[in-house]
C-alpha positions as CSV (number, residue, x, y, z in Angstrom):
1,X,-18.4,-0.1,-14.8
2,X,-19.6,3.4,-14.4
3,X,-21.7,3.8,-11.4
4,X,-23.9,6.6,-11.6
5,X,-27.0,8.2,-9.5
6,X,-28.8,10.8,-8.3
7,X,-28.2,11.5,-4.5
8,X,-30.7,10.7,-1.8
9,X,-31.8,13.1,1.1
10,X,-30.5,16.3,-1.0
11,X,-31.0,19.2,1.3
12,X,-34.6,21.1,-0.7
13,X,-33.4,22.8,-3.8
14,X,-35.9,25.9,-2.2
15,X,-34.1,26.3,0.7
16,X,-32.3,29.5,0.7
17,X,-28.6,30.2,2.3
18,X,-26.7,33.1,3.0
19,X,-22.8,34.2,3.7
20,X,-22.2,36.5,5.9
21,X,-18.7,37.9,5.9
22,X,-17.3,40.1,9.2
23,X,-17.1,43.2,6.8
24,X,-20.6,43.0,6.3
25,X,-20.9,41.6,2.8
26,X,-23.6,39.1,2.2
27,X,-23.8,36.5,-0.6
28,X,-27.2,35.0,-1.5
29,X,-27.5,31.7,-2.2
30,X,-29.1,27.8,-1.6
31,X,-29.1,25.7,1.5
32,X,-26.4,22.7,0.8
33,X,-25.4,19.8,2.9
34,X,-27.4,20.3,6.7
35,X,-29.8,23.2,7.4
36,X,-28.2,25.3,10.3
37,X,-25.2,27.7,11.0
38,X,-22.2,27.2,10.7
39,X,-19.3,29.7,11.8
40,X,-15.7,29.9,10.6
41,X,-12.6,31.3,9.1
42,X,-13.8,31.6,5.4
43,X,-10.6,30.6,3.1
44,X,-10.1,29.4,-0.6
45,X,-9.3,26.2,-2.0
46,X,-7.7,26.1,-5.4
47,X,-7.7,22.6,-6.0
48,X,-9.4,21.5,-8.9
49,X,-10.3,17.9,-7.8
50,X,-9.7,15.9,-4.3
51,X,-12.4,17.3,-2.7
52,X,-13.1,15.0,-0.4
53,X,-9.3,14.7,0.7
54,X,-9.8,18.7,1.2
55,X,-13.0,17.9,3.6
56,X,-11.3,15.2,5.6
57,X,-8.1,17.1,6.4
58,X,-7.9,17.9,9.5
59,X,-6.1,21.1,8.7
60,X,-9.3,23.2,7.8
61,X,-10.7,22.5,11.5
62,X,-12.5,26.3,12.1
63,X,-13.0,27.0,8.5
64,X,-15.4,27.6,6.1
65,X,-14.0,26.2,2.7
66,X,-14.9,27.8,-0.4
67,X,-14.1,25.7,-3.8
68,X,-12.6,27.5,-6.5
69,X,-13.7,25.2,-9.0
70,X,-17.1,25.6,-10.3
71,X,-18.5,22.1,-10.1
72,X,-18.2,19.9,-7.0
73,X,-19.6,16.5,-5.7
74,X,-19.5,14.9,-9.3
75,X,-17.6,11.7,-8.4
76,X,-19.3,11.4,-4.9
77,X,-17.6,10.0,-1.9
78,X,-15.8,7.1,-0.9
79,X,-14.5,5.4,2.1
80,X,-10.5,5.0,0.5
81,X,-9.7,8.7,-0.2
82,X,-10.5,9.6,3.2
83,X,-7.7,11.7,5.1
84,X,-9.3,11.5,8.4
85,X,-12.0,9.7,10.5
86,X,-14.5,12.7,9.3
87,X,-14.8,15.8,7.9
88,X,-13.7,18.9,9.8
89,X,-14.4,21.7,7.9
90,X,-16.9,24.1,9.6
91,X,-18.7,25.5,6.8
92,X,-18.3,24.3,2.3
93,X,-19.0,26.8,0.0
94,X,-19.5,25.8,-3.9
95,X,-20.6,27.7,-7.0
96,X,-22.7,24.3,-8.3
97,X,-23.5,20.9,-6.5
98,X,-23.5,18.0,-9.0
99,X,-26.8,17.1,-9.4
100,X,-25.7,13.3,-10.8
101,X,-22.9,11.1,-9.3
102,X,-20.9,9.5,-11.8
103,X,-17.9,7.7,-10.8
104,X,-16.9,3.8,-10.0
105,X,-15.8,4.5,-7.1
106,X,-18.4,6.6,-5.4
107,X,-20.2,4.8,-2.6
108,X,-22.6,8.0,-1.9
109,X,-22.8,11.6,-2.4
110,X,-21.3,14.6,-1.5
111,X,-24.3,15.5,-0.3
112,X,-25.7,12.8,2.1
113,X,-21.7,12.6,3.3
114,X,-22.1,17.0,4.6
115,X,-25.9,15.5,6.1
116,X,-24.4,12.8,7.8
117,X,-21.3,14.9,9.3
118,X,-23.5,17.9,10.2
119,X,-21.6,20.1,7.9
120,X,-23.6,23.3,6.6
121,X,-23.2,24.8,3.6
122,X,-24.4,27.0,0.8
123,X,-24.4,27.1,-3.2
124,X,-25.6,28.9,-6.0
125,X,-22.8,31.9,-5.6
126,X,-20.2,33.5,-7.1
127,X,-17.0,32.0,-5.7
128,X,-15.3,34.1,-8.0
129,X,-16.1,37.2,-6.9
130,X,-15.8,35.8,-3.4
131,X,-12.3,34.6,-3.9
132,X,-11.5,38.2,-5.7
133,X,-12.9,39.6,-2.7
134,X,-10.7,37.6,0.1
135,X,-7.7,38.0,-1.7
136,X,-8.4,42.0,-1.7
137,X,-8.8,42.1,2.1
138,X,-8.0,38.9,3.5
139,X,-9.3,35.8,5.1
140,X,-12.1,36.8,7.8
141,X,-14.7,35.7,10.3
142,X,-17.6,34.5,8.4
143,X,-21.0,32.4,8.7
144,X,-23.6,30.2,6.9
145,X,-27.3,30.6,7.8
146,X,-30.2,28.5,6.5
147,X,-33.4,26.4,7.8
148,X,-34.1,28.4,10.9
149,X,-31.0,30.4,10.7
150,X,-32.0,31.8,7.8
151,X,-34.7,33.4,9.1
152,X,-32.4,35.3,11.5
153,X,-32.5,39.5,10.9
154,X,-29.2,40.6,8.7
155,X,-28.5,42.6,12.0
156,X,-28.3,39.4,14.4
157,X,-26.5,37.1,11.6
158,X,-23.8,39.5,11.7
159,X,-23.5,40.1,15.4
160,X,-23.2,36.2,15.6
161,X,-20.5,36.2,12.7
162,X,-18.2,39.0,14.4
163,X,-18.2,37.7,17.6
164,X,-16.6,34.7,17.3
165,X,-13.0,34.0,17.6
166,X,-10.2,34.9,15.6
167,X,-8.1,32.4,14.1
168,X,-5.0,34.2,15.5
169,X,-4.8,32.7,18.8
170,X,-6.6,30.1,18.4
171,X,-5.0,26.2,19.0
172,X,-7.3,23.6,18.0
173,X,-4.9,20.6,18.4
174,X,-6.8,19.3,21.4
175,X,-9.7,18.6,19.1
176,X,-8.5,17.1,16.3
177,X,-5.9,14.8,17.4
178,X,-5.9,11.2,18.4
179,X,-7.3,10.4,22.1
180,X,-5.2,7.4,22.7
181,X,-2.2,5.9,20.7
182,X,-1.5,3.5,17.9
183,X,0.6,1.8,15.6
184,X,1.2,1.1,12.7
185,X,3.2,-1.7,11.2
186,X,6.3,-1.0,8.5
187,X,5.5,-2.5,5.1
188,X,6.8,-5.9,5.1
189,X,8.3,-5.6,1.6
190,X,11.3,-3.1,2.5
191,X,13.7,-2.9,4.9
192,X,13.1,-1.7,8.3
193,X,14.0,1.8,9.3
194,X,13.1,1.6,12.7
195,X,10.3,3.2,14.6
196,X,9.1,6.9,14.2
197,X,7.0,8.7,17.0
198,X,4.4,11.1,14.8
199,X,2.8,13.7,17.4
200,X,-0.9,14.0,15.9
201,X,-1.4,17.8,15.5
202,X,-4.0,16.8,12.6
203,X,-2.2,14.0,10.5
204,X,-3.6,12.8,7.2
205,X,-3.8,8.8,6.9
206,X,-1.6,9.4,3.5
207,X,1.5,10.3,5.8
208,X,1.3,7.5,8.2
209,X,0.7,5.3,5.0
210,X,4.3,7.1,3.6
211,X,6.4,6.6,6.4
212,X,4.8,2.8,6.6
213,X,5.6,2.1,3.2
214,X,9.0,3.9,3.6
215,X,10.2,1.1,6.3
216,X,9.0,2.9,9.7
217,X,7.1,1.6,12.5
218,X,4.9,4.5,13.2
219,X,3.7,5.3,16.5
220,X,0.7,7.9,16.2
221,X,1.0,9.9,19.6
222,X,-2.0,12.5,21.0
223,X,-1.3,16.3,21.0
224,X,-0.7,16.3,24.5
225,X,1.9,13.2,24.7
226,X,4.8,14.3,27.2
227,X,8.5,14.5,26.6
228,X,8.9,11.1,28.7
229,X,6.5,9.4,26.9
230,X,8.2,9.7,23.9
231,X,11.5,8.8,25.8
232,X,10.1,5.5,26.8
233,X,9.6,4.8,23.3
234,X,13.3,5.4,22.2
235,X,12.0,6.1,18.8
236,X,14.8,6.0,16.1
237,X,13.3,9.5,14.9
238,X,10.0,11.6,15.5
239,X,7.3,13.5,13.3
240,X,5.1,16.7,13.7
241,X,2.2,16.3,11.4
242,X,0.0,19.0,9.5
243,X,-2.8,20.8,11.7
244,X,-5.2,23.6,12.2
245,X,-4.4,26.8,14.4
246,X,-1.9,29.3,15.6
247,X,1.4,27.8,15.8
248,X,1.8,31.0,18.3
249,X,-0.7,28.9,20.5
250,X,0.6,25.5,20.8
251,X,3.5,26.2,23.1
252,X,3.6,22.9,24.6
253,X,3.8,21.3,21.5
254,X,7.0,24.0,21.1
255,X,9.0,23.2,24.3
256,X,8.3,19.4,23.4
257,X,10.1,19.8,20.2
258,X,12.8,21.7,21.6
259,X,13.7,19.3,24.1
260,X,13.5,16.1,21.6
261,X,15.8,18.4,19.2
262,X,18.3,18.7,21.9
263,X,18.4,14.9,22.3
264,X,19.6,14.7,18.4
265,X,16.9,12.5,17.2
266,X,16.0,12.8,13.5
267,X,12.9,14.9,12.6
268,X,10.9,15.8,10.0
269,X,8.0,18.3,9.8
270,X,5.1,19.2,7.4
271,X,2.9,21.9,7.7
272,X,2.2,22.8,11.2
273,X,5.4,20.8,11.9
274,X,7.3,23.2,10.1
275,X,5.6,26.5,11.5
276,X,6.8,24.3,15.1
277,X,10.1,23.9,14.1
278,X,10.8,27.5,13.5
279,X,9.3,28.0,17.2
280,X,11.1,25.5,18.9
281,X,14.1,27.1,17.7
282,X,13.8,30.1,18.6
283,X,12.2,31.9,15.1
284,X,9.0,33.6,14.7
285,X,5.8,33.0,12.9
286,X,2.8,35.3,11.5
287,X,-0.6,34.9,9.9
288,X,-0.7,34.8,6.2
289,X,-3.6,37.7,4.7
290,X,-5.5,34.7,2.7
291,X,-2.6,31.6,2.5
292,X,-2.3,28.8,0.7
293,X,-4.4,26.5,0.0
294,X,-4.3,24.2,-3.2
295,X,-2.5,21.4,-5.2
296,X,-0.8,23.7,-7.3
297,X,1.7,25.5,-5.5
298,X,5.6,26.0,-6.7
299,X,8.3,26.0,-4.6
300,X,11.6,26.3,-5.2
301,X,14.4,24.1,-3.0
302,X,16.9,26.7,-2.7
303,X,19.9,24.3,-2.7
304,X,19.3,23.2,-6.0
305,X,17.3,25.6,-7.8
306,X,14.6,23.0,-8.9
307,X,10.9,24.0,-8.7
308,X,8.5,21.8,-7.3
309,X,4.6,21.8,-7.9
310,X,2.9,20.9,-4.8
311,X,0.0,20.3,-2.6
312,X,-0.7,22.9,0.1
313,X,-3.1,24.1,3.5
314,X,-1.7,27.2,5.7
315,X,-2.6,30.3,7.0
316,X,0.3,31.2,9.1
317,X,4.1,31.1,7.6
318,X,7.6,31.2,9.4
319,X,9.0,34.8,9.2
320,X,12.8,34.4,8.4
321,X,14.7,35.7,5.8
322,X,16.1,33.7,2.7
323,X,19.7,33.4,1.8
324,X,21.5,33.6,4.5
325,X,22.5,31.2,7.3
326,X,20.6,32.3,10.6
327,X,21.8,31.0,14.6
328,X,19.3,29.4,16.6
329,X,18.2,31.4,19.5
330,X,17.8,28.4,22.1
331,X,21.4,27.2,20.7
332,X,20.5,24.2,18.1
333,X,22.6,25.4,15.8
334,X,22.8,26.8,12.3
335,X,19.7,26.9,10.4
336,X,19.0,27.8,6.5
337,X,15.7,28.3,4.3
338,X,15.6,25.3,2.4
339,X,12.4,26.4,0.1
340,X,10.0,29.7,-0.8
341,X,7.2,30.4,-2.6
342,X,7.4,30.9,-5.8
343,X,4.0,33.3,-6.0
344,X,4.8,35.2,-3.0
345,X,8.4,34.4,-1.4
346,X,6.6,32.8,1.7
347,X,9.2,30.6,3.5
348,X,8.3,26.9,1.9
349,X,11.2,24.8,4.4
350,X,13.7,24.7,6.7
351,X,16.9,22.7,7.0
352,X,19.4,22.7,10.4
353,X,22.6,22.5,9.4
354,X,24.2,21.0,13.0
355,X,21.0,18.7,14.1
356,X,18.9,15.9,12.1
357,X,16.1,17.8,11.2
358,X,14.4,19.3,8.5
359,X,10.6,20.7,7.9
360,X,8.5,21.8,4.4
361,X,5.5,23.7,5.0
362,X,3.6,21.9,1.8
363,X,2.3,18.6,2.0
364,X,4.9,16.0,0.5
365,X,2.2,13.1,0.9
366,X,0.0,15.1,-1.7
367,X,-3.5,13.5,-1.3
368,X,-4.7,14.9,-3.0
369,X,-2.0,16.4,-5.3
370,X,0.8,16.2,-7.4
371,X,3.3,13.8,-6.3
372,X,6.6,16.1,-6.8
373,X,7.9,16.6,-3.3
374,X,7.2,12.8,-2.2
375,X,11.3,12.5,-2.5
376,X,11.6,14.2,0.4
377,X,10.4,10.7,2.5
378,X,13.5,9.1,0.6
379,X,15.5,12.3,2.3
380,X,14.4,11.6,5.4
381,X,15.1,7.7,5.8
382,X,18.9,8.7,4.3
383,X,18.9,11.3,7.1
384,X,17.6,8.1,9.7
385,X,20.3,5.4,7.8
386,X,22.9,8.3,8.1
387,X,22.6,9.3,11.7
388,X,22.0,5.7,13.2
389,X,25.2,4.5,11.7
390,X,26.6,7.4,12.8
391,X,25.6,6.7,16.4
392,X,26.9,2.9,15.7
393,X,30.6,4.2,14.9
394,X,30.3,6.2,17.7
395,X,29.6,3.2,19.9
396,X,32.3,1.0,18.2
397,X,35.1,3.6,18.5
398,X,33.8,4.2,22.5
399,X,33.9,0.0,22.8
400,X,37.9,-0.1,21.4
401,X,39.1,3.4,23.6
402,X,38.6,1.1,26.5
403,X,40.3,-1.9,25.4
């Protein structure tokens, strides 16, 4: 049955909002969501639906999101197509608010959901010639203004915009990761794979719900959980997730992954996890002049020359060179680019050719999104099933040289 109504406590239609970019150029428009400021990276979101999985990803922690698509909020909000315990984008930016919810499976609006997380934001502009105007010079500082904000001069707005901090640099792990630990069980309907450690740099529910249903036993860790604490697990293989910030910045997180690789236990990366990778061995990374944001990215695996269409979030990118098979600088072997962008040549992957582990910088789990890359969970479990009885005929042989 279609369930259909017109949000409560919709911020006043009269209230006026502005955008305030760090080169100075302002965009007019209504208050949406709570009256305020709010401060941020402002970036573009191509996706045409999954709004609310873009809100809840922890990913766009320190950014002001602006939708592409001209219409947002028509199917509301609901508590299932969460990726997160609450939205973490800093600013929203739309072109038009839905003024009716009309879906079955909306439990409220878009609008009371931005009241009730304290998110501000503005609509009633022209994203397109905001969008035009990012991709000309690049994702910048930006801010929204409205209630009492609003009423702050042009000269003071600004001064507030410029002087917060840059993305570059910035590591917001800390924040958005889990405080303590927890499980979560494998799906009883497959067999068991064993139990995967995921380090929580920012994880969406739809990954630890994949590697469930692909037979782990997932252990969500904090950002700050220590090489022995990991150890003490004896996980059969470990995880970095997706999350917000300079990969530059989250050293800890590096030398962590560095030593775990050296151990030879299986990993897999997305996202973040794959700018990570590239660190921990020994590669470099840079910030991307607007990124990729979107569920409509290809990539192209450069093993097999099949294109994929898939569901992205990142504004830094691993600088290596495709084609050729690089050395690792800290000594973990051979590594290869595994996939690139097919709009800009961005490296997309990486594979180690001498280790267990493997990293994509798109979002395989693809909430929302297409569903092309979710082979690469299969990938990973061979890569698991491979190395494990690998270790076991190790063992066996050991066991019969001492007889």
């Amino acid at each position: 049955m279609l369930k259909s109504f017109v949000p409560e406590n919709i911020t006043a239609a009269s209230e006026k909002a502005v955008l305030v970019l760090a080169d100075g150029t302002r965009y007019e428009g209504k208050a949406y969501g709570k009256l305020g400021q709010s401060l941020g990276e402002l970036v573009f979101a191509t996706s045409m639906t999954g709004y609310q999985e873009t809100l809840t990803d922890p990913s766009y922690a320190g950014q002001i999101v602006l939708m592409t698509a001209p219409h947002i909020g028509n199917t509301g909000v609901n508590e299932a197509d969460k990726e997160s315990r609450r939205i973490w984008v800093s600013g929203f930016v739309v072109r038009d608010k839905a003024r009716r919810v009309s879906n079955f499976r909306a439990e409220k609006s878009l609008d009371e959901e931005l009241i009730a997380n304290g998110v501000v934001g503005i609509c009633g502009v022209d994203t397109r010639a905001i969008t035009r105007h990012i991709r000309s010079l690049g994702a910048m500082k930006s801010g929204i203004f409205s209630g009492d904000a609003y009423a702050l001069s042009p000269a003071q707005q600004f001064e507030i915009v410029t002087e917060q901090p840059d993305m570059a640099g910035r590591s917001l792990t800390a924040e958005v990761s889990t405080p303590e630990p927890y499980e979560v069980p494998a799906a009883s309907d497959v067999p068991f794979v064993g139990t995967i450690a995921v380090l929580d740099l920012g994880v969406k529910s739809a990954t630890i719900s994949y590697l469930a249903e692909h037979g782990f036993r997932v252990v969500v860790l904090p950002a700050s959980t220590t090489l022995d604490e990991i150890t003490a697990l004896n996980p059969d293989a470990f995880f970095y997730s997706n999350g917000p910030g300079d990969p530059a910045a989250s050293e800890q997180q590096v030398v962590l992954l560095r030593e775990l690789l050296r151990r030879n236990i299986p990993y897999f990366g997305i996202c973040f996890g794959n700018q990570l990778l590239a660190r921990a061995l020994g590669f470099n990374t840079y910030k991307l002049a607007f990124g990729h944001r979107g569920i409509n990215q290809p990539v192209l695996d450069t093993r097999t020359a099949k294109v994929v269409i898939t569901s992205q979030n990142h504004g830094f990118a691993v600088d290596l060179q495709a084609g050729v098979v690089h050395e690792s600088p800290h000594g973990l072997g051979r590594v290869q680019v595994s996939h690139v962008s097919l709009n800009d040549g961005v490296v997309e992957g990486l594979e180690c050719l001498d280790i267990p582990a493997f990293s994509v910088q798109y979002h395989p789990e693809a909430a929302a999104g297409p569903h092309d890359a979710c082979y690469l969970f299969n990938d990973f479990v061979e890569l698991v099933k491979n190395h494990n009885s690998m270790l076991r005929s190790c063992a066996d042989a050991a066991v019969e040289d001492t007889k």
